[in-house]
C-alpha positions as a printed NumPy array, in Angstrom:
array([[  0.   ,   0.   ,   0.   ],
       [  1.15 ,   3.091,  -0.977],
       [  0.345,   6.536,   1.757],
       [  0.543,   9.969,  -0.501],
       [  1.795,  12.747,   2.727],
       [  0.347,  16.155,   2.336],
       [  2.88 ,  19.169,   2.172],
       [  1.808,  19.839,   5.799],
       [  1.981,  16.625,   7.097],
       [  5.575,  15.984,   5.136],
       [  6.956,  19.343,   6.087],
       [  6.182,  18.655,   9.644],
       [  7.804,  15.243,   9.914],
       [ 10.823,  16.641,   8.448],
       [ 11.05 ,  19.216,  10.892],
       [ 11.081,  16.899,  13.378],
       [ 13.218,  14.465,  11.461],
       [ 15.886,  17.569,  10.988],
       [ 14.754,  18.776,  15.008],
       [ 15.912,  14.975,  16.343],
       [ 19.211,  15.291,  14.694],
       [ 19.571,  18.291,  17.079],
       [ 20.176,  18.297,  20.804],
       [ 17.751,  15.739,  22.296],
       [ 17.692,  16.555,  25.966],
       [ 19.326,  19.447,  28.021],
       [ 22.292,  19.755,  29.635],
       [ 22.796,  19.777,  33.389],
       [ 23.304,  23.446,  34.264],
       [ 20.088,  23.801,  31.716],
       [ 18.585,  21.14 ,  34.043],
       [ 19.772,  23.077,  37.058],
       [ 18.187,  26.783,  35.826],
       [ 14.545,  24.841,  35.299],
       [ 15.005,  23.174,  38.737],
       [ 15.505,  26.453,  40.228],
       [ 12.447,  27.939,  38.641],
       [ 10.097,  25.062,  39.991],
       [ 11.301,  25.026,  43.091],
       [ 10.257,  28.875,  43.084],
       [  6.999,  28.443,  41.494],
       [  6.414,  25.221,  43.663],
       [  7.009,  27.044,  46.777],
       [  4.441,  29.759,  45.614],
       [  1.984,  27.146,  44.57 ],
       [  1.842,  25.709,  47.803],
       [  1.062,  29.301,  49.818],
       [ -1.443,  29.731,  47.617],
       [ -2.597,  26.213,  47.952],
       [ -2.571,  26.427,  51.584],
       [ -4.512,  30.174,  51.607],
       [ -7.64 ,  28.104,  49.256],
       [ -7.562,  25.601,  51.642],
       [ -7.68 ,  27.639,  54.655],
       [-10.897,  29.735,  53.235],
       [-12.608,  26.852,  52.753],
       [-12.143,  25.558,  56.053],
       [-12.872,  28.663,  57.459],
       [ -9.15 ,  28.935,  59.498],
       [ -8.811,  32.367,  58.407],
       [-12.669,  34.035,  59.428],
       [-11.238,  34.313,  63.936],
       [-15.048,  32.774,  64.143],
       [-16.784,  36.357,  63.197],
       [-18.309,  34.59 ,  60.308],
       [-21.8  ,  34.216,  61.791],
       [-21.717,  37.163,  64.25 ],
       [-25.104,  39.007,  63.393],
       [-25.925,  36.942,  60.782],
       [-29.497,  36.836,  58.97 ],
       [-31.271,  33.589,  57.615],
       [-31.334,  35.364,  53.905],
       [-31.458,  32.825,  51.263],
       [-29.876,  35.045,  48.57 ],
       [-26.568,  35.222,  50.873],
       [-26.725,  31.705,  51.721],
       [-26.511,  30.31 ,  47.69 ],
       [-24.049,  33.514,  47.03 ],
       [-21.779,  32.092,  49.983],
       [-22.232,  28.47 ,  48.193],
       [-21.116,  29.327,  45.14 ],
       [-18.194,  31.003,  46.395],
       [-16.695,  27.996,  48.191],
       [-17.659,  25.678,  45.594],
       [-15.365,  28.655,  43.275],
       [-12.872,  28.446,  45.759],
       [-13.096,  24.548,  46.079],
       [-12.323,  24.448,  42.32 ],
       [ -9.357,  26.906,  42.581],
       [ -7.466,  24.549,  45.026],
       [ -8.361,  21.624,  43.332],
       [ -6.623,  23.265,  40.44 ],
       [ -3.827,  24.557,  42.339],
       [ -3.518,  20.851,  43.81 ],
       [ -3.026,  19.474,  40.182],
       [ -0.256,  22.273,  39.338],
       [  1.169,  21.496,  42.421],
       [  1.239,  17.917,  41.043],
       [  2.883,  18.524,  37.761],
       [  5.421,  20.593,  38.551],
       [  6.724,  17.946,  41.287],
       [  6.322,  15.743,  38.315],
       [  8.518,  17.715,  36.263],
       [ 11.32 ,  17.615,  39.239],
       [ 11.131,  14.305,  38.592],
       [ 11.469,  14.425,  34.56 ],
       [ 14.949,  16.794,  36.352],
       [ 16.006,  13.832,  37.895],
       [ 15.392,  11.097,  35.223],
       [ 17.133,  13.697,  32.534],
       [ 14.063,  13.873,  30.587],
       [ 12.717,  16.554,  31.331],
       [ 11.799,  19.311,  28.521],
       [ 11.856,  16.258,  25.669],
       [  8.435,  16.512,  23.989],
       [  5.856,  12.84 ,  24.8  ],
       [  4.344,  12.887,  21.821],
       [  7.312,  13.594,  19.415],
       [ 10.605,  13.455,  21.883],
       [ 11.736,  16.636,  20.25 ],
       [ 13.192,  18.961,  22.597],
       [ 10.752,  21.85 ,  23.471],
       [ 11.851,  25.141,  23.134],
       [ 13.493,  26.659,  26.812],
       [ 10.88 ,  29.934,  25.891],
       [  8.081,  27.787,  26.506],
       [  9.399,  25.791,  29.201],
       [  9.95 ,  29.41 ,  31.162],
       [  6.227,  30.14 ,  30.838],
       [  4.809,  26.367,  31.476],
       [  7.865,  24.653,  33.376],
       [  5.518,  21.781,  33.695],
       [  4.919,  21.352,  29.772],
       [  5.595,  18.213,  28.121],
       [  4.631,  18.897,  24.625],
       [  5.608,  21.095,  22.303],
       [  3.715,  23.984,  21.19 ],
       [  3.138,  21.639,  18.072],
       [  2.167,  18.686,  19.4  ],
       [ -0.224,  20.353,  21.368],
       [ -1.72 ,  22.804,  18.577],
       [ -1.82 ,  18.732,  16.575],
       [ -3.918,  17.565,  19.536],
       [ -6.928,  19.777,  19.465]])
């Protein structure tokens, strides 16, 4: 059986035909830098975590929450929807939190910033604004 490639679809796997003869992984003090960066944004993940957490458990209200407090329904949905908001929030703060220790351990292993779907390296640019990536802006733009 014969396969006919489009231009897109041929141009593309050259690129990352041409990309893979390139540098396939990053060196250690490259390794180090991201490290460094996760570690910072970990740390800051975790306040925040731990402020989400503390609303919702009410740690942070010195009991004056229901001081004076009328039965009005209107405040009492209002005040539901707000901690199922903030209930969301940390779950997604829990998940970042997740990923980034993941990619301390991609650090570790020496694969971190190699693209999953193609193992092309993904661009240090992108890995600055989304140290947790693990595709490329390409093999995520091919995913949708």
């Amino acid at each position: 059986m014969i396969y006919l490639l489009s231009h897109e679809k041929r141009d593309a796997l050259t690129k990352i035909t041409s990309m893979s003869k390139e540098r396939n992984k990053f060196s250690d003090a490259e390794l180090e830098e991201f490290k460094e960066l996760i570690l910072h944004k970990l740390k800051e993940a975790h306040v925040d975590y731990s402020l989400l957490v503390g609303s919702l458990s009410h740690n942070d209200d010195h009991g004056t929450d229901d001081t004076g407090r009328t039965f009005n329904m209107m405040e009492d949905g209002s005040e539901t929807l707000s901690r199922e908001e903030v209930a969301q929030l940390a779950a997604r703060q829990e998940k970042f939190i997740q990923s980034l220790q993941a990619a301390l351990v991609r650090i570790e292993n020496k694969t971190y910033g190699i693209c999953r779907v193609n193992g092309t390296l993904i661009p240090k640019e992108r890995l600055r604004l989304v140290p947790h990536a693990t595709m490329s802006i390409d093999a995520k733009n091919a995913q949708k």
